[in-house]
C-alpha positions in Angstrom: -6.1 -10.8 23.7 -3.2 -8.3 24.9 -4.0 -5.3 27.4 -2.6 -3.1 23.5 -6.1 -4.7 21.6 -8.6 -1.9 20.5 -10.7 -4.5 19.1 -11.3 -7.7 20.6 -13.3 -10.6 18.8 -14.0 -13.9 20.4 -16.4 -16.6 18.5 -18.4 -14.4 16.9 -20.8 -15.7 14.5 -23.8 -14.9 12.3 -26.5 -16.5 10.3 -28.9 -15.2 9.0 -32.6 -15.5 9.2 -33.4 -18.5 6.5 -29.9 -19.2 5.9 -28.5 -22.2 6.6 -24.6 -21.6 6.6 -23.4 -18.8 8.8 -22.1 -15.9 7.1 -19.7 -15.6 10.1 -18.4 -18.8 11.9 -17.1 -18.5 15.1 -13.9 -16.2 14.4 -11.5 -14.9 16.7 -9.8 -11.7 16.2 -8.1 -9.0 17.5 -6.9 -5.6 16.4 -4.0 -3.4 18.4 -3.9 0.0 19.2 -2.0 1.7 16.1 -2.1 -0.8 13.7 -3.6 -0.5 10.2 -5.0 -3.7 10.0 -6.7 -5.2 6.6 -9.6 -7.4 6.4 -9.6 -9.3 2.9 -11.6 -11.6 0.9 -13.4 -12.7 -1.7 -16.8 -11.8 -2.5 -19.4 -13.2 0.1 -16.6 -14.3 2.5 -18.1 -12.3 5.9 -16.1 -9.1 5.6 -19.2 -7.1 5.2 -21.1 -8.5 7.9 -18.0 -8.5 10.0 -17.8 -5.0 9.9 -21.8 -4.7 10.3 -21.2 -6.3 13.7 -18.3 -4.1 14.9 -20.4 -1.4 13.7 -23.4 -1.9 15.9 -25.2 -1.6 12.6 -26.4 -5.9 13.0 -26.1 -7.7 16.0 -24.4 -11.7 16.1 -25.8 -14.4 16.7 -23.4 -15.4 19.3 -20.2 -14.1 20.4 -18.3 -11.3 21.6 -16.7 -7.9 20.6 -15.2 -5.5 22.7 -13.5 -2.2 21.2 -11.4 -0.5 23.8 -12.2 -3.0 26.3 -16.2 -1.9 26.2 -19.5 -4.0 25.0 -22.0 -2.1 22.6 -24.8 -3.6 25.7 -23.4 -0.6 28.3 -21.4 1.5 26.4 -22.8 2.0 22.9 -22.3 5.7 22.7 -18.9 5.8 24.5 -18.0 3.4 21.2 -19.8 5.2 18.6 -17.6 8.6 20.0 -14.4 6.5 19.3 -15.1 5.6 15.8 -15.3 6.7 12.1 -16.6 5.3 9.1 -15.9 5.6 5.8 -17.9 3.9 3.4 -17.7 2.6 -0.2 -21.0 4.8 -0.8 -20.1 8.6 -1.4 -22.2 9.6 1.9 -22.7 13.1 1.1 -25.3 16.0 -0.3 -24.5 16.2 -3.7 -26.6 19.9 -3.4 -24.4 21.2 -0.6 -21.0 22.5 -1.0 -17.6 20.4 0.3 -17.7 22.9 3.7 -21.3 23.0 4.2 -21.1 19.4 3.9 -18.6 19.1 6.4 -19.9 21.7 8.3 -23.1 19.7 8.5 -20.8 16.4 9.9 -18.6 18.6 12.2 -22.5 19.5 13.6 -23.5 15.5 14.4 -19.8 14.8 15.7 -20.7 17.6 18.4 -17.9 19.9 17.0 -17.6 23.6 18.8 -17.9 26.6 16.2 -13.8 27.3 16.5 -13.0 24.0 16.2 -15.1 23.1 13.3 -13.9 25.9 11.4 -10.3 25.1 12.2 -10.3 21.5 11.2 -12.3 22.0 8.1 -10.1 24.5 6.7 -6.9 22.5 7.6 -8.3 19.6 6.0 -9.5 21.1 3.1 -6.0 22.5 2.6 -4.3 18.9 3.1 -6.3 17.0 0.6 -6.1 20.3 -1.8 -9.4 21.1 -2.1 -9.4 24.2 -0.1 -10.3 26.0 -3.7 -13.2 24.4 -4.3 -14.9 24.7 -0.8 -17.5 26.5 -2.2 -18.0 24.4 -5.3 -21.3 21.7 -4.8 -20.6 18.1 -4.3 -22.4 17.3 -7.6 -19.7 18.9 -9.5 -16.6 17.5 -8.4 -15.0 14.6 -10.1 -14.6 10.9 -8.4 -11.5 11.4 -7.1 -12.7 14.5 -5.3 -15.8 13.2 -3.7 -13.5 10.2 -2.2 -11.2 12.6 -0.7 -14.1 14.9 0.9 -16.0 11.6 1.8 -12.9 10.4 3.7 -13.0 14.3 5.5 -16.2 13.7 6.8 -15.4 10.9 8.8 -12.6 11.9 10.6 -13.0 15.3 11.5 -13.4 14.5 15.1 -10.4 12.8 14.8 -11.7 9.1 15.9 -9.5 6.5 17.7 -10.8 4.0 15.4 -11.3 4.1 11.6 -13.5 1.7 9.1 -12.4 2.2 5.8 -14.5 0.5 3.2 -12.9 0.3 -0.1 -11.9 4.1 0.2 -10.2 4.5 -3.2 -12.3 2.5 -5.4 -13.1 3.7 -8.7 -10.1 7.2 -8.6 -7.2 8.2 -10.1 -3.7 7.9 -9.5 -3.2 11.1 -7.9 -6.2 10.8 -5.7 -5.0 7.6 -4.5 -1.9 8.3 -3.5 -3.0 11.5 -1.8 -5.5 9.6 0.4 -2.9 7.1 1.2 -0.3 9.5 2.5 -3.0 11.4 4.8 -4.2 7.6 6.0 -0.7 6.9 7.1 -0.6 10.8 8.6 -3.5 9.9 10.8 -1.7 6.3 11.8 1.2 8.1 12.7 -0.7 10.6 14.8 -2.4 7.9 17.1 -5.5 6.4 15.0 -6.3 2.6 14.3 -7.3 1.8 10.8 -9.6 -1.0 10.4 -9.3 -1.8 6.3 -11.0 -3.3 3.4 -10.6 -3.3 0.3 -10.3 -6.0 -3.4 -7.1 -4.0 -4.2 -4.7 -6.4 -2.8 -1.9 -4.4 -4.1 -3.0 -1.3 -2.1 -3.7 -3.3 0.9 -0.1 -4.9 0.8 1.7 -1.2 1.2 -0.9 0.1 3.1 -1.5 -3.0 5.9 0.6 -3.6 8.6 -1.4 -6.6 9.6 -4.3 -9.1 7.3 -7.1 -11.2 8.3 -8.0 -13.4 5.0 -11.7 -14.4 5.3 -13.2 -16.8 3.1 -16.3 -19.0 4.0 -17.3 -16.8 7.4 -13.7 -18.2 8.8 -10.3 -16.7 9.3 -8.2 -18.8 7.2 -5.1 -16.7 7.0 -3.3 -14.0 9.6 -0.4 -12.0 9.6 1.9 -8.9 8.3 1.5 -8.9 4.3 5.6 -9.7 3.8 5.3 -12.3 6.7 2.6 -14.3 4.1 4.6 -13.5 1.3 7.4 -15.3 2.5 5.8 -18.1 4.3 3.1 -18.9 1.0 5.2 -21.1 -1.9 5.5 -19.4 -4.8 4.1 -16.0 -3.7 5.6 -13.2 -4.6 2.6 -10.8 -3.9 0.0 -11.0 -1.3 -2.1 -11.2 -3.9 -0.3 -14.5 -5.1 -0.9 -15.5 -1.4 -4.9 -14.7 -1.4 -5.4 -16.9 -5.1 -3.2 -19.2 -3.2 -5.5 -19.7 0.1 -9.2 -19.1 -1.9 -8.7 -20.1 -4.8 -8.9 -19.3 -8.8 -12.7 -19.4 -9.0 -14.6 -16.0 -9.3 -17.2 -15.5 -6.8 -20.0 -13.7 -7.5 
């Protein structure tokens, strides 16, 4: 642990009631202030419960986690206020337009009138969807949802940011729009916390990996650091086949 960690992890674990194997085994982690910081591997591997932990959304079985030097047993709210999530799930009312949608998340983050109104509209403009603020969620396409889902859960502009496979199933164009305002928000002070099964997104978009597999860390380091170090690799995709393994997991 450093005095720079925003997350701090130390032999944290998880089983499960009935299970026998833990779905988390005693891992040790940490994440810095600024970093955008991936979390990979294969299916059933710990990432999600991880991230359930961090969350407050399951509690471990033993262990610690600290985010800005604070416990979730004091200082749950004082976390939650540093944090966004962004899930794989579209978490929005399909009904409801893309502002009264954010409107309606600018209203739980505590957001004043002004300053609602001032980062909706700016971020409506940034992802381009400032023309179809009146349109209802249910009519715009994948790519748009993801960019509006990502909008919800960072207008309060959060030191921390879970990211849960935030591209999956969108186009090109969506994509790469999402990734530039990610790395705008990195620049401008916010962690990223990231998963995701596109390894090649990961490996421009990471500064830092964790490879789980099996509830254990099993890999660490910058994405061209593994490249180098892992024979034969010349992706860090080549390096995650490499450390888990050819067979699918389902």
């Amino acid at each position: 642990m450093t005095s720079k960690s925003l997350i701090t992890i130390q032999n944290l674990a998880k089983t499960y009631k009935g299970s026998i194997e833990p779905a988390v085994d005693n891992i040790d982690m940490t994440v810095e202030h600024g970093e955008v910081f991936g979390l990979l591997g294969p299916n059933g591997a710990g990432k999600t419960t991880t991230i359930s932990i961090l969350c407050n959304l399951i509690q471990p079985s033993s262990g610690s986690v600290k985010i800005n030097n604070l416990g979730y047993s004091r200082h749950a709210r004082e976390i939650k206020s540093l944090m966004g999530v962004v899930s794989q799930d579209i978490a929005l009312f399909p009904t409801l337009t893309a502002r009264e949608n954010l409107q309606y998340f600018a209203g739980l983050y505590g957001l004043p009138g002004k300053t609602a109104k001032n980062r909706i509209e700016e971020a409506l403009k940034r992802l381009d969807l400032w023309e179809k603020r009146n349109t209802a969620i249910k009519k715009y396409s994948g790519g748009m949802k993801r960019r509006i889902n990502l909008l919800a859960g960072i207008l309060h502009k959060p030191k921390l940011l879970f990211l849960d496979e935030p591209t999956v199933g969108i186009d090109v164009q969506s994509r790469r729009m999402i990734f530039e305002y990610l790395r705008e928000l990195n620049q401008e002070g916010t962690t990223i916390f990231y998963t995701s099964h596109l390894l090649e997104e990961a490996e421009k978009l990471c500064s830092r990996v964790s490879v789980i597999d099996k509830g254990r860390i099993i890999l660490n380091g910058s994405p061209s650091a593994l490249i180098r170090s892992t024979e034969g690799s010349k992706s860090l995709e080549d390096v995650f086949i490499r450390v888990t393994g050819k067979k699918v997991r389902d």
